[in-house]
DSSP file (Angstrom, degrees, kcal/mol; ACC not computed):
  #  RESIDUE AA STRUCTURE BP1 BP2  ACC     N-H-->O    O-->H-N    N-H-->O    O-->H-N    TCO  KAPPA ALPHA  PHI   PSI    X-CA   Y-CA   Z-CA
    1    1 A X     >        0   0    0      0, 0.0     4,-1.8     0, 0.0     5,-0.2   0.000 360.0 360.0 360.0  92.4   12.2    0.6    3.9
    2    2 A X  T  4  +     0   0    0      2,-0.2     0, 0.0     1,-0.2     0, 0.0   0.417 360.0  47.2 -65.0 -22.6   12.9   -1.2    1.0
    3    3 A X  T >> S+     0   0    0      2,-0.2     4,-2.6     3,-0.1     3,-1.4   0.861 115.8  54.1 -72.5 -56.2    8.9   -2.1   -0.5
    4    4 A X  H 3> S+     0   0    0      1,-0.3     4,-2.2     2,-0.2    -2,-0.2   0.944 109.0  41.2 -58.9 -61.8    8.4    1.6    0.2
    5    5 A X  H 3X S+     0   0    0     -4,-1.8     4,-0.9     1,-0.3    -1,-0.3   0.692 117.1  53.5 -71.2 -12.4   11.5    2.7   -1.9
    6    6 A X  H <> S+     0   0    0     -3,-1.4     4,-1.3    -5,-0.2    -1,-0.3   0.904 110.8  45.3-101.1 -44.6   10.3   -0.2   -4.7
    7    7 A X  H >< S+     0   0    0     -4,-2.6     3,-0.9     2,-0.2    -2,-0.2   0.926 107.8  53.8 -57.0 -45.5    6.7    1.2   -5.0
    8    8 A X  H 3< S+     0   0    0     -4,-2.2    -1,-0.2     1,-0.2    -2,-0.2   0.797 113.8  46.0 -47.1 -52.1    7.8    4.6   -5.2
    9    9 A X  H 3< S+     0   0    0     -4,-0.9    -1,-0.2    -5,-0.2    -2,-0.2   0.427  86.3 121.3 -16.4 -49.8   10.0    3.4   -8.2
   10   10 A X    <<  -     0   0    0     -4,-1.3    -3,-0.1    -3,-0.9     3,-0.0  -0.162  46.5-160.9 -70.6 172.2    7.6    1.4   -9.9
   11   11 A X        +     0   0    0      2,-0.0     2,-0.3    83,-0.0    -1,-0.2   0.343  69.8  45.9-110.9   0.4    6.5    1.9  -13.6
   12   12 A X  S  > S-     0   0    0      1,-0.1     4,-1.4    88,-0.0    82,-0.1  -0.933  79.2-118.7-146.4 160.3    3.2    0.1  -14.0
   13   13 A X  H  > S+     0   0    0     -2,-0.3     4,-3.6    95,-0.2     5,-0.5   0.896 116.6  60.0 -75.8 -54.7   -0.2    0.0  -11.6
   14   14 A X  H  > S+     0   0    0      1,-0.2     4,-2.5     2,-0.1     5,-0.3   0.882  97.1  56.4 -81.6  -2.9    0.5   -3.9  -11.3
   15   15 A X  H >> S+     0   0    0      2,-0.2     4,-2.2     1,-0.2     3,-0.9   0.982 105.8  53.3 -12.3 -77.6    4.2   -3.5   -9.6
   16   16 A X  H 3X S+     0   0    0     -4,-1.4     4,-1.9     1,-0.3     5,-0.2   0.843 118.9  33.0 -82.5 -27.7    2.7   -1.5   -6.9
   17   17 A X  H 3X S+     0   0    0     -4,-3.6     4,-1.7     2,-0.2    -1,-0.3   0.942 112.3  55.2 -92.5 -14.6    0.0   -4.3   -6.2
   18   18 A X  H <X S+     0   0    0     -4,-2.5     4,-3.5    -3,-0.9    -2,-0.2   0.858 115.7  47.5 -65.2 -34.9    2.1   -7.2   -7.0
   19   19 A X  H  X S+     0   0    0     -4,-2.2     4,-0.6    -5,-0.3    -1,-0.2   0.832 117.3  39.4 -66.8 -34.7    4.3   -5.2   -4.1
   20   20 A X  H >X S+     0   0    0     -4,-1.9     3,-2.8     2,-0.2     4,-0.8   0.971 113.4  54.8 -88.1 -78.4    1.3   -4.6   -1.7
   21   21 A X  H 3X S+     0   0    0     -4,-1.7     4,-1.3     1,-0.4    -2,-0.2   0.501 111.1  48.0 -11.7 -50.0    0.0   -8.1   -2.4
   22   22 A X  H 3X S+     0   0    0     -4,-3.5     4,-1.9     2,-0.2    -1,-0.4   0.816 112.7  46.9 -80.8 -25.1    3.5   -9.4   -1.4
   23   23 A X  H <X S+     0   0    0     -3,-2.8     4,-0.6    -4,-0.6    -2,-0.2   0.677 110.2  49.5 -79.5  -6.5    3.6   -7.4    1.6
   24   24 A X  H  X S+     0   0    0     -4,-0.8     4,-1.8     3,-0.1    -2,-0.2   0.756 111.9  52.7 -82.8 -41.8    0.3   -8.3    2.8
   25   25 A X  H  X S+     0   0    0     -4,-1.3     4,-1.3    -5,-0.3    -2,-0.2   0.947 107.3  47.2 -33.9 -69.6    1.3  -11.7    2.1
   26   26 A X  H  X S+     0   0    0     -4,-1.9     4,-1.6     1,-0.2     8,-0.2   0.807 112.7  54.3 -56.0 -36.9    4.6  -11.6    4.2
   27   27 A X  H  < S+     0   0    0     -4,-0.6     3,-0.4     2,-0.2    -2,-0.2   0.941  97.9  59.5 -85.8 -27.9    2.5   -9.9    7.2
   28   28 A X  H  < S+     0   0    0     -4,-1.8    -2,-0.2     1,-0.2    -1,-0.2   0.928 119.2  33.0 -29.4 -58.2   -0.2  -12.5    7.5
   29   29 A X  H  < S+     0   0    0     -4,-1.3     2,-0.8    -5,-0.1    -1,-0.2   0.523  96.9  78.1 -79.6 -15.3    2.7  -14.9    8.2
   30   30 A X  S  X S-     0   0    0     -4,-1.6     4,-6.0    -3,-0.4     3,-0.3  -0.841  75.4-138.1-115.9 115.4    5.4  -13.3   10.1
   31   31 A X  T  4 S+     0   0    0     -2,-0.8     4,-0.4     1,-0.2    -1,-0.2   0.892  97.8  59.4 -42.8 -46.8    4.4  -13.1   13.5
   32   32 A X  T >4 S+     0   0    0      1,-0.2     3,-0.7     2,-0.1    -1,-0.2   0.975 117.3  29.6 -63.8 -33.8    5.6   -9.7   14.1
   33   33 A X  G >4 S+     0   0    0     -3,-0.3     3,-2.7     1,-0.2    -1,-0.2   0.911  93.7  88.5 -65.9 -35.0    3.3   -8.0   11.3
   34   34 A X  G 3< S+     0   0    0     -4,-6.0    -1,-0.2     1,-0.2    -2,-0.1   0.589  71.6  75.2 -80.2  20.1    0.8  -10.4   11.6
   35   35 A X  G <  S+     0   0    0     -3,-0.7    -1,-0.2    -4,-0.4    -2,-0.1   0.552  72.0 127.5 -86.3 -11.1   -0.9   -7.8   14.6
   36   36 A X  S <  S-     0   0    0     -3,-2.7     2,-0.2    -9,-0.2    41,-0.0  -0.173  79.3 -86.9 -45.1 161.4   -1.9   -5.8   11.6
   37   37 A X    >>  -     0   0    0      1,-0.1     3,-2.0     2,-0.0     4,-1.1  -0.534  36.3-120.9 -81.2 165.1   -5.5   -4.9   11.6
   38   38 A X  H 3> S+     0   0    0      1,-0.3     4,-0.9     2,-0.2    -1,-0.1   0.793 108.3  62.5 -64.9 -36.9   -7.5   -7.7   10.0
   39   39 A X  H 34 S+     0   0    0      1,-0.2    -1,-0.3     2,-0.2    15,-0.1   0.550 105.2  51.6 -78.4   3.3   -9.2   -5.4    7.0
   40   40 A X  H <4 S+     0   0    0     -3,-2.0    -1,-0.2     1,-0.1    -2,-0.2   0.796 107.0  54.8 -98.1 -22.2   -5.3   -4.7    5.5
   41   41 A X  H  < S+     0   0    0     -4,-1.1     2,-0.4   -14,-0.1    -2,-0.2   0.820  84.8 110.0 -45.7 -47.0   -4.7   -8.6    5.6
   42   42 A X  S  < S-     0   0    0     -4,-0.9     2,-0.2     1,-0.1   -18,-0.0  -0.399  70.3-104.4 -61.7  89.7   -7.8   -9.2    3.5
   43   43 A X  S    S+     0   0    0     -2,-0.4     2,-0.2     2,-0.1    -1,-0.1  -0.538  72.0  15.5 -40.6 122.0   -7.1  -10.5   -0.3
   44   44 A X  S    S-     0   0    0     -2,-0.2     2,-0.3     3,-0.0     3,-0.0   0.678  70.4-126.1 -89.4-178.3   -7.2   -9.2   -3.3
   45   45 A X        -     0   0    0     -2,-0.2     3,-0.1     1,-0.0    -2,-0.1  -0.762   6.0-147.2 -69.6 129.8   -7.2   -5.8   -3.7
   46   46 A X        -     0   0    0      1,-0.3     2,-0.3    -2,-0.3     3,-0.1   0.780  53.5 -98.4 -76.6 -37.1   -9.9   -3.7   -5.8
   47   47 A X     >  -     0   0    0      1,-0.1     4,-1.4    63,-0.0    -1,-0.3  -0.972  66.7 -23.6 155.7-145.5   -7.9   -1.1   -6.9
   48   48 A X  H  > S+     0   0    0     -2,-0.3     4,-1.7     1,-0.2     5,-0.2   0.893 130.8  50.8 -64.4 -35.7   -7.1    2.8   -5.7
   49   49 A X  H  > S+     0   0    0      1,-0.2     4,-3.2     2,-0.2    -1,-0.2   0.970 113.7  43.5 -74.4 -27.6  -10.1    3.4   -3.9
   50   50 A X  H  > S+     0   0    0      2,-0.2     4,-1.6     1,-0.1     5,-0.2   0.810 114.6  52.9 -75.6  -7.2   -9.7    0.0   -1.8
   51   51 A X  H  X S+     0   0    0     -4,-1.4     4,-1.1     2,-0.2    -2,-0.2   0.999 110.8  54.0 -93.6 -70.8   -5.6    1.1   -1.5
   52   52 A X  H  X S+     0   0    0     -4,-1.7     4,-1.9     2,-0.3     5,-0.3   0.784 106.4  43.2  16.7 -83.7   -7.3    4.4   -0.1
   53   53 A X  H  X S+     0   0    0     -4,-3.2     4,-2.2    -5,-0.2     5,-0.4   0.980 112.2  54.0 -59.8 -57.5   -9.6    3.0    2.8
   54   54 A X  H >X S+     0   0    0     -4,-1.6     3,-2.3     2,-0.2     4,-1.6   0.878 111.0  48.7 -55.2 -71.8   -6.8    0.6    4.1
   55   55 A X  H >X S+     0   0    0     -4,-1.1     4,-2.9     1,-0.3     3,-1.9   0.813 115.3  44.5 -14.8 -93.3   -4.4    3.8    4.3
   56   56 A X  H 3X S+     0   0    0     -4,-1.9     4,-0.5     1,-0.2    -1,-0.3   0.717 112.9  46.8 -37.6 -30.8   -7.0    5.6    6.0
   57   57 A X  H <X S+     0   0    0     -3,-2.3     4,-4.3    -4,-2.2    -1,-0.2   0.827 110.6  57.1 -65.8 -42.3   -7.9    2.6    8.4
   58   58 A X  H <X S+     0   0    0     -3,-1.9     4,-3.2    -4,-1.6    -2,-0.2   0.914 108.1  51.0 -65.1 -39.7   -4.0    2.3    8.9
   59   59 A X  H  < S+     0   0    0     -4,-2.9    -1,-0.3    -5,-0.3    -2,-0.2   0.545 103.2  51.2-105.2  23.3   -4.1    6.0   10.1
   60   60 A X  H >X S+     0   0    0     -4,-0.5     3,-5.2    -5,-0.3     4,-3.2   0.844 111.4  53.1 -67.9 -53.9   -6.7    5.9   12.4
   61   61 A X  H >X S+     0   0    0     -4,-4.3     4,-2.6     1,-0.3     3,-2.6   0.929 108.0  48.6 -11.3 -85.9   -4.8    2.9   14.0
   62   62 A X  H 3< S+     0   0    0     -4,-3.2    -1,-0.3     1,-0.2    -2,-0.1   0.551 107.7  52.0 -60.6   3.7   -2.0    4.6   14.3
   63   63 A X  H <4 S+     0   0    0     -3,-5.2    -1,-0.2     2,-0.1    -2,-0.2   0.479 110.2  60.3-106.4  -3.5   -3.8    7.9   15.9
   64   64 A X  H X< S+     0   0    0     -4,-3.2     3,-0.7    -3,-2.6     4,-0.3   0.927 101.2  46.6 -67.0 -43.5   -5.1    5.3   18.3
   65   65 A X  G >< S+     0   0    0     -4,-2.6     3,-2.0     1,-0.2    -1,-0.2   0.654  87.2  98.4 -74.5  -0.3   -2.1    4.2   19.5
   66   66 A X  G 3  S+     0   0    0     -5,-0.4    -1,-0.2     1,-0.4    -2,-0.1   0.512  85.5  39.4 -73.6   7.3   -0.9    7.1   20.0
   67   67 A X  G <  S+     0   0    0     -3,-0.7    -1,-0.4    -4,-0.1    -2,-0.2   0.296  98.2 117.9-120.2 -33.6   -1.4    7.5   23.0
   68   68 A X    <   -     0   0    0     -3,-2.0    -3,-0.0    -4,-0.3     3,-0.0   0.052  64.3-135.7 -47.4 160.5   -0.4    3.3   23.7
   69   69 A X  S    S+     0   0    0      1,-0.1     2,-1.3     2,-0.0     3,-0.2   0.737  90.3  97.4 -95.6 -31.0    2.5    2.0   25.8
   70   70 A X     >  +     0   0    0      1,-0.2     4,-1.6     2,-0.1    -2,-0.1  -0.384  43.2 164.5 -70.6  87.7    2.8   -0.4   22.6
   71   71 A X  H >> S+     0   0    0     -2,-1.3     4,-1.2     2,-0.2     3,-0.9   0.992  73.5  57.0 -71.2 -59.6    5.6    1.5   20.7
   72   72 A X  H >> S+     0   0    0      1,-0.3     4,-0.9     2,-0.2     3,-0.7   0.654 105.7  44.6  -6.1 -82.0    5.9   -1.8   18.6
   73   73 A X  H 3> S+     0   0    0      1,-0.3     4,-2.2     2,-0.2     3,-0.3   0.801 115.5  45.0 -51.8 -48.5    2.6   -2.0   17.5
   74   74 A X  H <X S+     0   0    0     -4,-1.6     4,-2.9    -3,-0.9    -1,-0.3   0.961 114.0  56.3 -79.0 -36.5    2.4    1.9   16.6
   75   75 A X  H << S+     0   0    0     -4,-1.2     4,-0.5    -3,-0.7    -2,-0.2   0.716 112.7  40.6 -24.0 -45.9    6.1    1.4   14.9
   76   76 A X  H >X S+     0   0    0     -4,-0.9     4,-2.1    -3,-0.3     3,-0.6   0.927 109.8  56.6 -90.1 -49.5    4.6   -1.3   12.8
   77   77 A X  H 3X S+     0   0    0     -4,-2.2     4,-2.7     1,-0.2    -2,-0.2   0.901 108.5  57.3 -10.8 -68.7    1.3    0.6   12.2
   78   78 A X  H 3< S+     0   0    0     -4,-2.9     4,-0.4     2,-0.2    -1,-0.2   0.781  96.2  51.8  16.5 -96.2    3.6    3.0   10.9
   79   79 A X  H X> S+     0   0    0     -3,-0.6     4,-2.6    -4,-0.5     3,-2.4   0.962 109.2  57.3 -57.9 -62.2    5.3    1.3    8.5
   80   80 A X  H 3X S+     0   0    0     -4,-2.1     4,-2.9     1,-0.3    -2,-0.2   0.762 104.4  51.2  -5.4 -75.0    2.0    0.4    7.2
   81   81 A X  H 3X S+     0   0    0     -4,-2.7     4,-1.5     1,-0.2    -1,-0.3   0.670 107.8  48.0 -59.3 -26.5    1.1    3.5    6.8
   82   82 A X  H <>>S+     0   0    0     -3,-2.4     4,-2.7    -4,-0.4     5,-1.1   0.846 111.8  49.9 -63.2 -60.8    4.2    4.7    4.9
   83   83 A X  H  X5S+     0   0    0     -4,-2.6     4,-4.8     1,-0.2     5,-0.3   0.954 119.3  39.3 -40.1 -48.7    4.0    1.7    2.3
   84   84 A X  H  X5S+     0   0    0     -4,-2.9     4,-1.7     2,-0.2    -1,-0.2   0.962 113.1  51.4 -52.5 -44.4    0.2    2.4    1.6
   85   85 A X  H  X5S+     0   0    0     -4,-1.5     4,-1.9     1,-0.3    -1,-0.2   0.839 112.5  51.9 -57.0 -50.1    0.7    6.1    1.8
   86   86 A X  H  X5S+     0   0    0     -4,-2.7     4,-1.3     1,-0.2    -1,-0.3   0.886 111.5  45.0 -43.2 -66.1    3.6    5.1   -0.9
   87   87 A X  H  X<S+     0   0    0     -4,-4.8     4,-1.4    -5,-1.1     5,-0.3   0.830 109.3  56.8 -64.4 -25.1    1.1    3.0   -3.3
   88   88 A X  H  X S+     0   0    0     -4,-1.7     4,-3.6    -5,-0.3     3,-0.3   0.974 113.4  34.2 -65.7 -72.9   -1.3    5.4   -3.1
   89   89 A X  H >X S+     0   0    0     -4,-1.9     3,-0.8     2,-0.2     4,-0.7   0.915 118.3  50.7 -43.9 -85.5    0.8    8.3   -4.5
   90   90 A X  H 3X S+     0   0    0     -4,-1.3     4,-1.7     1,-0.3    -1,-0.2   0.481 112.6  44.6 -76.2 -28.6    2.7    6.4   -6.7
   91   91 A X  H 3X S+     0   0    0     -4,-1.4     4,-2.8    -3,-0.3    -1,-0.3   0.823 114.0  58.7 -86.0 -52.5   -0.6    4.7   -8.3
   92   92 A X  H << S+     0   0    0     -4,-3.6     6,-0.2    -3,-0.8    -2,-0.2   0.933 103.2  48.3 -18.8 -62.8   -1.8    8.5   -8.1
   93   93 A X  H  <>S+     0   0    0     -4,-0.7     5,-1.0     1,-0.2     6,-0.4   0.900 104.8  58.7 -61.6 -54.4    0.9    9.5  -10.2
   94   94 A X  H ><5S+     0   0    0     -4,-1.7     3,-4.9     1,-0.2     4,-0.2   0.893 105.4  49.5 -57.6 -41.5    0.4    6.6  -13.0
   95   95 A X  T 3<5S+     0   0    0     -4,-2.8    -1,-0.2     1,-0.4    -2,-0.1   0.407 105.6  56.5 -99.5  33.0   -3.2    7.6  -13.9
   96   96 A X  T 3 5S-     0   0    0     -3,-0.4    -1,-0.4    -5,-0.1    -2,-0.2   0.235 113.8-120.6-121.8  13.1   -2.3   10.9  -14.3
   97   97 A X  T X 5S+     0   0    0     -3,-4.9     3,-1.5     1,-0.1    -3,-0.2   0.538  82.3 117.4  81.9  -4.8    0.2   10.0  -16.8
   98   98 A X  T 3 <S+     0   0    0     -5,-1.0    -4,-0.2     1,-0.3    -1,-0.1   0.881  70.3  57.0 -78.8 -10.8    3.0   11.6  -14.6
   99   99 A X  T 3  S+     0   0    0     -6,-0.4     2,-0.3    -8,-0.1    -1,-0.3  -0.339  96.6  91.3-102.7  36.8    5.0    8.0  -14.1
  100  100 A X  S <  S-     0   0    0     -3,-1.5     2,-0.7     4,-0.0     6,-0.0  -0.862  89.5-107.0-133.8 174.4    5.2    7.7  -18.1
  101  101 A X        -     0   0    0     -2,-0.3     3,-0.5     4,-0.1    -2,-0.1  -0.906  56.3 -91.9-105.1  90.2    7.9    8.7  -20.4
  102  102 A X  S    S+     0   0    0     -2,-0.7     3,-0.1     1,-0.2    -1,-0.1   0.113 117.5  32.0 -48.0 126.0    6.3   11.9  -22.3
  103  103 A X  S    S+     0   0    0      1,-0.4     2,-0.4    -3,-0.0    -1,-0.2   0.375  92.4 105.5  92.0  -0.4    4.7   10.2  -25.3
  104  104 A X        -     0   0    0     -3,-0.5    -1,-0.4    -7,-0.1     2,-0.4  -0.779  61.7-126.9-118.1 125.0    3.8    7.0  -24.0
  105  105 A X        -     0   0    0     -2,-0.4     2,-0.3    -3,-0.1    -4,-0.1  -0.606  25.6 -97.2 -83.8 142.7    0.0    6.0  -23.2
  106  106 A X        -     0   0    0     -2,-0.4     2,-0.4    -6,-0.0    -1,-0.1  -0.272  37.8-146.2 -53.3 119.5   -1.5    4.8  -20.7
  107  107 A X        -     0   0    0     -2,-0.3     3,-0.1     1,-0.1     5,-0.0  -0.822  51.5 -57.2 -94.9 152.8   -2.1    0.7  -20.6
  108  108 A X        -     0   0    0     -2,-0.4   -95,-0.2     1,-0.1    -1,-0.1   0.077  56.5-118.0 -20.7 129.9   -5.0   -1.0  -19.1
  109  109 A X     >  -     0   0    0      1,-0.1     4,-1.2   -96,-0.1    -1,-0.1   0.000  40.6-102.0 -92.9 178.0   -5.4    0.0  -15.3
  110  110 A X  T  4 S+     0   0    0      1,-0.2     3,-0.1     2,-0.2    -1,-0.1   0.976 129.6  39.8 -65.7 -48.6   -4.9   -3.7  -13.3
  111  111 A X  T  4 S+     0   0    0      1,-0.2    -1,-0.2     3,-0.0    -3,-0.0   0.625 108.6  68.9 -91.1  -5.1   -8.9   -3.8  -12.9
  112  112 A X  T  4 S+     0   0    0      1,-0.0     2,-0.7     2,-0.0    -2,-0.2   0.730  76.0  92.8 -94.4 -12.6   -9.6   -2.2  -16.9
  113  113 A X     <        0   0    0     -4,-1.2    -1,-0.0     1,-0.1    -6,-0.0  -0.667 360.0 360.0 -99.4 139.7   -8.5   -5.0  -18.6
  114  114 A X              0   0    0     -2,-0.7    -1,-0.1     0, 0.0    -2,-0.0   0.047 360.0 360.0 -99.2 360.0  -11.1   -7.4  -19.4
């Protein structure tokens, strides 16, 4: 999973949404994705808490299906759930200073600058 492995990786809060942003992008249009539920589709993003409730939406899905004959759909559900799970942490990480280079401050969160 290559977005997954790029969020994890990033250095800055807007990476990891320019990364969700494009991957919400890509599943609107590509028929197989675009079976996502409708509230992860939904543009822009607010910040961590809205990166938070889609995650959590993603894993009810996916403890709905679990129980479905549509392995696809819970496959792709899934994935979903990794990449968010991924932004989440990784955006986690930044405003606790733990994704900087000891000695380095924190810059303006995506939504603090004004």
């Amino acid at each position: 999973m290559m977005i997954g492995d790029a969020i994890v990786k990033a250095r800055s809060e807007y990476e990891i949404y320019f990364l969700l942003t494009s991957y919400i992008e890509t599943a609107r249009y590509c028929s197989r994705l675009s079976t996502l539920p409708g509230h992860i589709l939904h543009l822009p993003m607010t910040g961590m808490a809205d990166v938070r409730m889609r995650l959590d939406g993603l894993n009810l899905e996916f403890d709905r299906l679990s129980q479905s004959v549509d392995h696809e759909q819970r496959v792709r559900i899934g994935e979903a759930v990794e990449i968010f799970a991924a932004a989440l942490g990784r955006l986690r990480r930044l405003d606790q200073g733990a994704g900087l280079p000891s000695g380095t401050e924190r810059s303006a969160g995506l939504l603090e600058a004004a």
